[in-house]
ZAMARGU-4260 file (C-alpha; in steps of 0.2 Angstrom, whole numbers, plus 5000, padded with zeros to 4 digits):
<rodrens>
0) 4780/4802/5010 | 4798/4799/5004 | 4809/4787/5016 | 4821/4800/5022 | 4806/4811/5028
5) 4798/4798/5036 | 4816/4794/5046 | 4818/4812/5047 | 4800/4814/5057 | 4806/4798/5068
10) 4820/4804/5075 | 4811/4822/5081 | 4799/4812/5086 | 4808/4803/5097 | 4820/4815/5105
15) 4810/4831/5104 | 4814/4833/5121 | 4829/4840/5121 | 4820/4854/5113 | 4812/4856/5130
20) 4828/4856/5137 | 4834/4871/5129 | 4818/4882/5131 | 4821/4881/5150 | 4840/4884/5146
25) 4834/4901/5138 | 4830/4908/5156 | 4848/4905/5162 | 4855/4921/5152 | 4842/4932/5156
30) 4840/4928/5175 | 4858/4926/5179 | 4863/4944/5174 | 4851/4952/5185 | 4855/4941/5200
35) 4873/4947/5196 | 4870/4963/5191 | 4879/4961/5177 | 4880/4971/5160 | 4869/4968/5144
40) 4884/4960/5136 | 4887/4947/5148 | 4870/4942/5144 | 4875/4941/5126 | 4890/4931/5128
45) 4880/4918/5142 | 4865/4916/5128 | 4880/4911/5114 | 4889/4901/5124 | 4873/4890/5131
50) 4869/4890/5115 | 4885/4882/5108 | 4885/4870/5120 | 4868/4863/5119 | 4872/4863/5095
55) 4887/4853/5098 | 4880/4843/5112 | 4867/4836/5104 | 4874/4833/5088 | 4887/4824/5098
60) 4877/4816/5110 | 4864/4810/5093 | 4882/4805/5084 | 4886/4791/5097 | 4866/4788/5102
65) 4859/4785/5083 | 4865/4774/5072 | 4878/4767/5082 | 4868/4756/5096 | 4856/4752/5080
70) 4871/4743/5071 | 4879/4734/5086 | 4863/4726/5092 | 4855/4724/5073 | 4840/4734/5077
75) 4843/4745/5061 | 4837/4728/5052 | 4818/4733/5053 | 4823/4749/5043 | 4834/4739/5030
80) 4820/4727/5030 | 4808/4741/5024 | 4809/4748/5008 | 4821/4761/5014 | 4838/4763/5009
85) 4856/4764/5018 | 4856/4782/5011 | 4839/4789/5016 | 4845/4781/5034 | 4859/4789/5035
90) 4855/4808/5029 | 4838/4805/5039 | 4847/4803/5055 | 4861/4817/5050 | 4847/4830/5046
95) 4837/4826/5060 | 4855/4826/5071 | 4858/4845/5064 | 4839/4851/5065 | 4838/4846/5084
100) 4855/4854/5086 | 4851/4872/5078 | 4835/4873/5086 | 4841/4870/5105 | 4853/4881/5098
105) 4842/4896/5094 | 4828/4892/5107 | 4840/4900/5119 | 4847/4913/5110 | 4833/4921/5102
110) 4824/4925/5120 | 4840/4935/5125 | 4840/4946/5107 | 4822/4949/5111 | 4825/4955/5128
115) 4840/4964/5120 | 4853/4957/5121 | 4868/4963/5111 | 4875/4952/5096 | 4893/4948/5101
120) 4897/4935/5090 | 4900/4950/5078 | 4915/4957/5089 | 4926/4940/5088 | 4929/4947/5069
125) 4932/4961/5063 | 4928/4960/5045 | 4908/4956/5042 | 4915/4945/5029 | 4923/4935/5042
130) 4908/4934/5054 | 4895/4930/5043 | 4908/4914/5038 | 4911/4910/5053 | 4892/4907/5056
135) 4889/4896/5042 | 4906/4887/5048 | 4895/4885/5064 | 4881/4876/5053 | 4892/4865/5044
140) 4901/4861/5058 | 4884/4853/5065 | 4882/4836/5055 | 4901/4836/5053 | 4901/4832/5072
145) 4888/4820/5070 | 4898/4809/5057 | 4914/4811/5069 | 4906/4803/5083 | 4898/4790/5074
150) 4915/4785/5065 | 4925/4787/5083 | 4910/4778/5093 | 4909/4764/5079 | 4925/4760/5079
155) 4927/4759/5099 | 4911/4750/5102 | 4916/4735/5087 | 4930/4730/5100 | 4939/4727/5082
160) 4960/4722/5081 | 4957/4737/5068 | 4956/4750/5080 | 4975/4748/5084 | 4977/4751/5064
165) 4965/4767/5066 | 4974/4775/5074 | 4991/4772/5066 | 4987/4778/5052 | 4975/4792/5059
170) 4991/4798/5069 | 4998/4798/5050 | 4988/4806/5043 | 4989/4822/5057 | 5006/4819/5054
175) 5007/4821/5032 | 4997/4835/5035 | 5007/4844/5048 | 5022/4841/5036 | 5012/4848/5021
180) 5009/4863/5034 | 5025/4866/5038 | 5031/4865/5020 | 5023/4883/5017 | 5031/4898/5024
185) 5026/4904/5038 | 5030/4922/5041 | 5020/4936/5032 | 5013/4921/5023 | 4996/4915/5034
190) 4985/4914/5019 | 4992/4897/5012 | 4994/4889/5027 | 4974/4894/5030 | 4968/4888/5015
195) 4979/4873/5017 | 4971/4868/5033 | 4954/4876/5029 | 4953/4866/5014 | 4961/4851/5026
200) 4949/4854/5038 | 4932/4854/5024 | 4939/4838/5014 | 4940/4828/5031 | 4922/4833/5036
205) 4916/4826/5020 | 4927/4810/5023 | 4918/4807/5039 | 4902/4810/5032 | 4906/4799/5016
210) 4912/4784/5029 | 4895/4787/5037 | 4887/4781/5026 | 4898/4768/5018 | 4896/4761/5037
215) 4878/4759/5034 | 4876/4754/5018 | 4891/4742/5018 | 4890/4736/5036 | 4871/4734/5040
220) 4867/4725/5052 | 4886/4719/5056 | 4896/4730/5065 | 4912/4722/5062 | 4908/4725/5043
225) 4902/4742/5048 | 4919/4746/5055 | 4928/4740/5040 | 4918/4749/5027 | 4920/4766/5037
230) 4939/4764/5039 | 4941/4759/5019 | 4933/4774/5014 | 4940/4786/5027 | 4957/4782/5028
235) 4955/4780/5007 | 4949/4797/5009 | 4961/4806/5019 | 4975/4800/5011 | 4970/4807/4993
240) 4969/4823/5006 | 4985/4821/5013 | 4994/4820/4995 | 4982/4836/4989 | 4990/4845/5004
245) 5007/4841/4999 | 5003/4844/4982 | 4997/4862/4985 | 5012/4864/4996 | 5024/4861/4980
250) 5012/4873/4971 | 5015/4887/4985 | 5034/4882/4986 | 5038/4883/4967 | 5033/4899/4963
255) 5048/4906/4954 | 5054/4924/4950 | 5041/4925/4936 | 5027/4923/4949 | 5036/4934/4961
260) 5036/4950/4949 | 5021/4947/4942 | 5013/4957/4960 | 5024/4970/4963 | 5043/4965/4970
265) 5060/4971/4976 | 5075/4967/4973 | 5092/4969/4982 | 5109/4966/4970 | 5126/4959/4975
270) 5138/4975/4973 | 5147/4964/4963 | 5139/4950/4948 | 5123/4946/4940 | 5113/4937/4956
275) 5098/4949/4967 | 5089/4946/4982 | 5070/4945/4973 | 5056/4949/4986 | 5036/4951/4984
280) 5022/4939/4985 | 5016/4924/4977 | 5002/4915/4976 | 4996/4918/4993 | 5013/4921/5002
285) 5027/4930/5004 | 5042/4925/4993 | 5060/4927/4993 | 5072/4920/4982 | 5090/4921/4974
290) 5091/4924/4955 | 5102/4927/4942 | 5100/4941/4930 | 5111/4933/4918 | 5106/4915/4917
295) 5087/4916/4925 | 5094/4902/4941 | 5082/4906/4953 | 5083/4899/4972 | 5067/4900/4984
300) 5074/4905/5002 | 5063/4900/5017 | 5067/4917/5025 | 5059/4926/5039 | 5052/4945/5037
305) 5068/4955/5030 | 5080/4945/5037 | 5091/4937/5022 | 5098/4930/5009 | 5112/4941/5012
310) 5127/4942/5000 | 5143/4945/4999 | 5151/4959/4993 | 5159/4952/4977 | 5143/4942/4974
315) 5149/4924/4977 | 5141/4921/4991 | 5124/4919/4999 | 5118/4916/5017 | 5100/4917/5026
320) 5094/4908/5040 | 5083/4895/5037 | 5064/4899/5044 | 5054/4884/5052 | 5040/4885/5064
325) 5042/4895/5081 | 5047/4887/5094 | 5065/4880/5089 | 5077/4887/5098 | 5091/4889/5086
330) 5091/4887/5066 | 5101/4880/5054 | 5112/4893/5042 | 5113/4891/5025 | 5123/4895/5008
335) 5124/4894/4993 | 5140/4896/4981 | 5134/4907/4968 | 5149/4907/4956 | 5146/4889/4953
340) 5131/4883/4941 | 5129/4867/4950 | 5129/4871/4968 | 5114/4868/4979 | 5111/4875/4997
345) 5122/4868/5010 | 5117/4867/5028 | 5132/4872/5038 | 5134/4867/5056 | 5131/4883/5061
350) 5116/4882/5072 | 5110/4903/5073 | 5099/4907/5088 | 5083/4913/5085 | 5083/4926/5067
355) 5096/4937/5070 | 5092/4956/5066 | 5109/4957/5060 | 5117/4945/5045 | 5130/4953/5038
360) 5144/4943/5026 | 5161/4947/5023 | 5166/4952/5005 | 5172/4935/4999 | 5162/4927/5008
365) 5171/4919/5022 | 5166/4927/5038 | 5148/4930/5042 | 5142/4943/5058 | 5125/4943/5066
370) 5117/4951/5081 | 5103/4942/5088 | 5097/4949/5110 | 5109/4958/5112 | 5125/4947/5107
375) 5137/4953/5091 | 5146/4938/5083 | 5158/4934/5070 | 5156/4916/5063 | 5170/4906/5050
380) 5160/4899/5037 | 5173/4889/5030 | 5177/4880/5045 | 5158/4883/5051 | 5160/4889/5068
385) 5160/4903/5080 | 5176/4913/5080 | 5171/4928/5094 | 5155/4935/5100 | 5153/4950/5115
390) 5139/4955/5121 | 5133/4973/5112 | 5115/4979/5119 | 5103/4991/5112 | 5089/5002/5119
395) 5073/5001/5115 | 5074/5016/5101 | 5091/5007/5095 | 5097/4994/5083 | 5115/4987/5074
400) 5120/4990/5059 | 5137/4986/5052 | 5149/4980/5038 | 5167/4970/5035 | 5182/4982/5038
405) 5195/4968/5037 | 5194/4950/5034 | 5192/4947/5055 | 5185/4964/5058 | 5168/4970/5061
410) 5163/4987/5063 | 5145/4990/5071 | 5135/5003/5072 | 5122/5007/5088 | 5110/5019/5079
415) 5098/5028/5091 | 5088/5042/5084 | 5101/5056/5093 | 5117/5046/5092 | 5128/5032/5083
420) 5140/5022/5093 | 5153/5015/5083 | 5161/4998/5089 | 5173/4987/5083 | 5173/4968/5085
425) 5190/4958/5080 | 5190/4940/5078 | 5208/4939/5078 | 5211/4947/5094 | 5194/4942/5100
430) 5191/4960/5108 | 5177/4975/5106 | 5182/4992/5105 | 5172/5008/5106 | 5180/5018/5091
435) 5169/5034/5094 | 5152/5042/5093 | 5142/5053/5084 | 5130/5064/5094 | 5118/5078/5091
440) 5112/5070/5077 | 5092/5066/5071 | 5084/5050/5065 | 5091/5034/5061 | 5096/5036/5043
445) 5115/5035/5037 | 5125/5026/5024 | 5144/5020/5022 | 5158/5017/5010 | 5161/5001/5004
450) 5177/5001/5016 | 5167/5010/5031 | 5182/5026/5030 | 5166/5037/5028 | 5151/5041/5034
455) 5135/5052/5030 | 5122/5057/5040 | 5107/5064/5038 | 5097/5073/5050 | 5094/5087/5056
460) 5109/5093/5041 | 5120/5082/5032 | 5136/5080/5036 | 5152/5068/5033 | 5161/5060/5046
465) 5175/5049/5049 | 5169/5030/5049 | 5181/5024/5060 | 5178/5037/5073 | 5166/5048/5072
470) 5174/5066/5069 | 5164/5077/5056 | 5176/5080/5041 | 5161/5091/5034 | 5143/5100/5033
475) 5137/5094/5018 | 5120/5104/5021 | 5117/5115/5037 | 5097/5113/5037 | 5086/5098/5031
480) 5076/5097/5017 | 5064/5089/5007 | 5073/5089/4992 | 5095/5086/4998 | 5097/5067/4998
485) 5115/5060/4999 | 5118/5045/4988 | 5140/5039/4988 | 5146/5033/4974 | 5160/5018/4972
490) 5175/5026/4975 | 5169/5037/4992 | 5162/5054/4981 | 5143/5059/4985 | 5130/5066/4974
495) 5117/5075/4982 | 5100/5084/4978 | 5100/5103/4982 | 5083/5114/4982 | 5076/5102/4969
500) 5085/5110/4953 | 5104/5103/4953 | 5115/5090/4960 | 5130/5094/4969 | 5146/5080/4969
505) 5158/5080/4983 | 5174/5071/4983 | 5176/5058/4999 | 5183/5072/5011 | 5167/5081/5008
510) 5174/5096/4996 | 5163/5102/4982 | 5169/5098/4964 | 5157/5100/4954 | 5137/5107/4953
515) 5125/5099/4940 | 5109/5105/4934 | 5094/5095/4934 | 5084/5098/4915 | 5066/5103/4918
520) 5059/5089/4917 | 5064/5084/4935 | 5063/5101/4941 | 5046/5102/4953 | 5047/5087/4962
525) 5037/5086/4977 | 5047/5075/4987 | 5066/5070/4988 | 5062/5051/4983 | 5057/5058/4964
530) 5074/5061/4960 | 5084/5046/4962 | 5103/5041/4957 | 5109/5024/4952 | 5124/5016/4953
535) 5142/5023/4941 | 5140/5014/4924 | 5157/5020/4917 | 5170/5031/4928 | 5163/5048/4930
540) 5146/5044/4923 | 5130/5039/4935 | 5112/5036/4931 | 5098/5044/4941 | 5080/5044/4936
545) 5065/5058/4939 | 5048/5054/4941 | 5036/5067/4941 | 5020/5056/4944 | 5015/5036/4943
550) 5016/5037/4925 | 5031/5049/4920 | 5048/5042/4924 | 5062/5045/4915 | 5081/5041/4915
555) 5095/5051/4914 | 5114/5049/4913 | 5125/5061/4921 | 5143/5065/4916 | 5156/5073/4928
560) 5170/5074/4915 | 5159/5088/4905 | 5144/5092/4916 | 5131/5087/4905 | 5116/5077/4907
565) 5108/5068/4892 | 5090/5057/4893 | 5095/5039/4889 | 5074/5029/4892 | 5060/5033/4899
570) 5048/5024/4910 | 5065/5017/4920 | 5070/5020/4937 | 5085/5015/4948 | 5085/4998/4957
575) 5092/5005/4975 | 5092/4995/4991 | 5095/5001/5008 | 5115/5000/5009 | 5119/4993/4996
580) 5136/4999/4986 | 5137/4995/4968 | 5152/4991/4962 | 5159/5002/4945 | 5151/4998/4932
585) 5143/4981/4940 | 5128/4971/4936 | 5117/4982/4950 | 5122/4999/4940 | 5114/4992/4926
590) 5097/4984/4935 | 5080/4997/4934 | 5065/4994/4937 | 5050/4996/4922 | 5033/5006/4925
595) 5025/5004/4940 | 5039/4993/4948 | 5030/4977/4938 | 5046/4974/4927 | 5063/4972/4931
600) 5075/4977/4916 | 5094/4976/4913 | 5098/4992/4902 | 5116/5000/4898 | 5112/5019/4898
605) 5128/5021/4887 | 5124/5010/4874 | 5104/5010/4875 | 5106/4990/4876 | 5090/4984/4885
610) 5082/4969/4890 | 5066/4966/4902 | 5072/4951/4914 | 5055/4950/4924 | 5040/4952/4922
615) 5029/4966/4909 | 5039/4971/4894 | 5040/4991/4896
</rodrens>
């Protein structure tokens, strides 16, 4: 018989009784329900919870009980006298600690399954995966608790000076890892922070368990020495944790654009200049970053759900506000000057509350507007403060939408999904004015012109209407369709789809000019979203891209002067972003996206110039 058996067989012997214990604690679920006339759940849920109790219990009870009393009053001498080692003491006493424990615990479970009582610890998870983790969690959890105790009593019952020094650098410790934790991002991006703290959570275990046994065989029959030993090695321990925590953070946190695209992304270009607003995942999380198509800069933004960067309209400029834990009640702002290779983020004195639904910048830059419960405001960045807010409220089926009219005027729009209300907010004269509205209208979906002169609808038809006050200048089509989709050019014209064969051009007051066909092979398109237009590479001459399925897209160049249409690449699509406005001939006109949206690629449909930027080579 080894040493560790023969410990192991001791300390049943000894405390079999709690074994007792639980067999009369197995009545308690299947009495109580009838007395109470409760359901067969209830019975279920009573069983796992007595049954909880009486695992953690005794492994707790055991953890202070055992080894503990043994050390301070130097009974554990007749074991180290023996021919029985520190580590055959302490696993003996651990295993025995978690064998107790798992068999109170299923004494009193197994007697309600038999009379049949359902298995609830399914329904805390949904995924299988996930319960049956959760039960060997359970297990390990066990003799984790044992070794807690054991530490925690040791170092109260030495009445050691060291305790005071315990528990600084415990509280540390909580503390490096809580800055390592909130180092990760936090929104659409639980599965670092989960391994973070899981991985946290297992590597402290095995510290406890490790300063367990360097308690015992360091500190014997001393329990001074005992305390000692198991701080060295705990505090050792957890520190190396701490600074692995920290380093997976700066793993998480550095991810560049390269990591971004390599699982799917989307980007959003300035209007104007090489730099986009790159979105996806990576490594775990949800990323979202600046980066510049023309020298590969790339700034991670700590960014919450959609909200940000945003930037300005001649692409000198960003702004998002930074994300942190919930709870604060107001965040810093931050920007970056893009136009200079040596600027880093600035935190501006701005303090936004809550993440705004609204971020909107001006087009240099200067004035930033956001909407956040129900309050519109226009902020100086360059003197970073508030200029004017009033309060703009929104129904439950409404949001705010809106852009720059002037260098201290905001136009908003309330969109509901029958009307838009168009208001105007002016900084310099600090009022809001209800311009007009738009009503009998369907759905939320519209776009403006870069000066906000015109507006186009869609839903139920599509019509053109004055931006400033709502009046319809034009129909553009009387009854939806699959196939019409507006999209505006720079200057205020629209190109539209029409019954899937051609595209129809209409100058800013809505009158046709001109009617494209589309070649056959964009013809037969099941849905509006297979013909797509990009942004005017050269005056009068706009890329728009056809995809039949996932694997045949192709790319075409339209020009208004002659009407024709001519394929430039295949494989390519337009980069497009929810209102965004491409400036002629910008950066954005010229931005696609490769095969299966896994590559981003600058390509010039008039020279056939092309370079992949991110991520697969096309």
């Amino acid at each position: 018989m080894t040493a560790f058996v023969a410990i192991v067989r001791r300390e049943l012997r000894e405390r079999w009784q709690v074994l007792v214990a639980a067999g009369v604690a197995a009545f308690i679920p299947i009495v109580l329900p009838a007395l109470r006339r409760l359901p067969a759940e209830a019975r279920g849920w009573t069983s796992l919870l007595i049954a909880l109790v009486f695992a953690l219990g005794i492994a707790a009870s055991l953890g202070a009980a055992s080894l503990v009393p043994r050390i301070a009053n130097r009974r554990i001498a007749f074991d180290l006298a023996r021919p029985v080692s520190a580590g055959a003491i302490w696993t003996g006493n651990v295993t025995a600690a978690a064998i107790l424990a798992l068999a109170a615990a299923a004494i009193v479970w197994i007697p309600s399954h038999l009379a049949g009582s359902p298995t609830v610890w399914s329904e805390l998870f949904e995924d299988p995966s996930l319960s049956r983790i959760g039960i060997l969690a359970a297990v390990a959890g066990v003799p984790v608790l044992f070794a807690v105790v054991h530490g925690v009593s040791l170092m109260f019952r030495s009445r050691s000076a060291r305790l005071a020094l315990d528990a600084v650098v415990g509280a540390a410790c909580v503390l490096g890892v809580s800055a390592a934790v909130s180092r990760l991002p936090e929104f659409l991006a639980a599965g670092p922070r989960i391994l973070c703290l899981s991985g946290v959570g297992v590597a402290a275990g095995v510290a406890f368990l490790v300063a367990g046994h360097a308690s015992v065989a360091q500190g014997r029959t001393d329990i001074h020495a005992a305390h000692s030993a198991l701080s060295t090695a705990l505090w050792t321990t957890l520190a190396a944790v701490v600074a692995a925590a920290h380093l997976y953070a700066t793993w998480v946190m550095s991810a560049g654009p390269s990591a971004i695209a390599a699982h799917g992304f989307w980007v959003r270009p300035a209007d104007a200049g090489p730099w986009v607003e790159i979105s996806g995942r990576a490594r775990g999380a949800a990323a979202t970053g600046l980066y510049d198509t023309a020298t590969g800069r790339f700034e991670r933004t700590r960014t919450v759900d959609w909200r940000g960067p945003t930037l300005s309209g001649n692409g000198k400029l960003a702004a998002w506000v930074e994300g942190g834990d919930r709870g604060a009640p107001a965040h810093p702002l931050r920007v970056r000057s893009l136009d200079d290779p040596g600027a880093k983020p600035i935190a501006t004195r701005l303090l936004i509350e809550g993440y705004p639904a609204l971020l909107e910048l001006s087009d240099d830059g200067s004035r930033l507007a956001t909407w956040h419960r129900g309050v519109l405001s226009v902020h100086d960045l360059v003197a970073q403060r508030t200029l004017v807010s009033a309060s703009v409220p929104i129904g439950e089926q409404e949001e705010i939408r809106g852009l720059f009219v002037g260098p201290d005027v905001f136009r908003a729009y309330r969109v509901g999904d029958r009307s838009i209300d168009i208001l105007q907010l002016d900084a310099g004269t600090r009022k809001l004015e209800r311009l007009g509205r738009i009503e009998g209208v369907a759905g939320r979906y519209f776009m403006t012109d870069a000066s906000g002169s015109r507006l186009v609808k869609v839903g139920p038809g599509i019509g053109l209407y004055d931006g400033a006050n709502g009046a319809l200048l034009a129909t553009l089509a009387d009854s939806p369709s699959r196939y019409r989709w507006p999209w505006m050019l720079p200057d205020g014209r629209i190109v539209m789809t029409d019954d899937a064969s051609r595209l129809r051009v209409f100058d800013r007051d809505g009158r046709e000019q001109s009617t494209l066909t589309l070649p056959p092979e964009c013809i037969g398109a099941t849905a509006v979203s297979r013909v797509q237009i990009g942004g005017e590479v050269a005056p009068d001459r706009f890329a728009f891209g056809c995809t039949r399925d996932a694997s045949h897209r192709t790319l075409w160049l339209a020009d208004l002067r002659d009407g024709s249409i001519r394929k430039v690449a295949d494989g390519l699509s337009p980069v497009w972003a929810f209102g965004a406005r491409p400036a002629l001939g910008s950066d954005a006109a010229k931005l696609f996206y490769g095969p299966d949206q896994r590559s981003l690629v600058r390509f010039d449909p008039l020279t056939g110039e092309r370079r992949v930027l991110l991520g697969r080579t096309p």
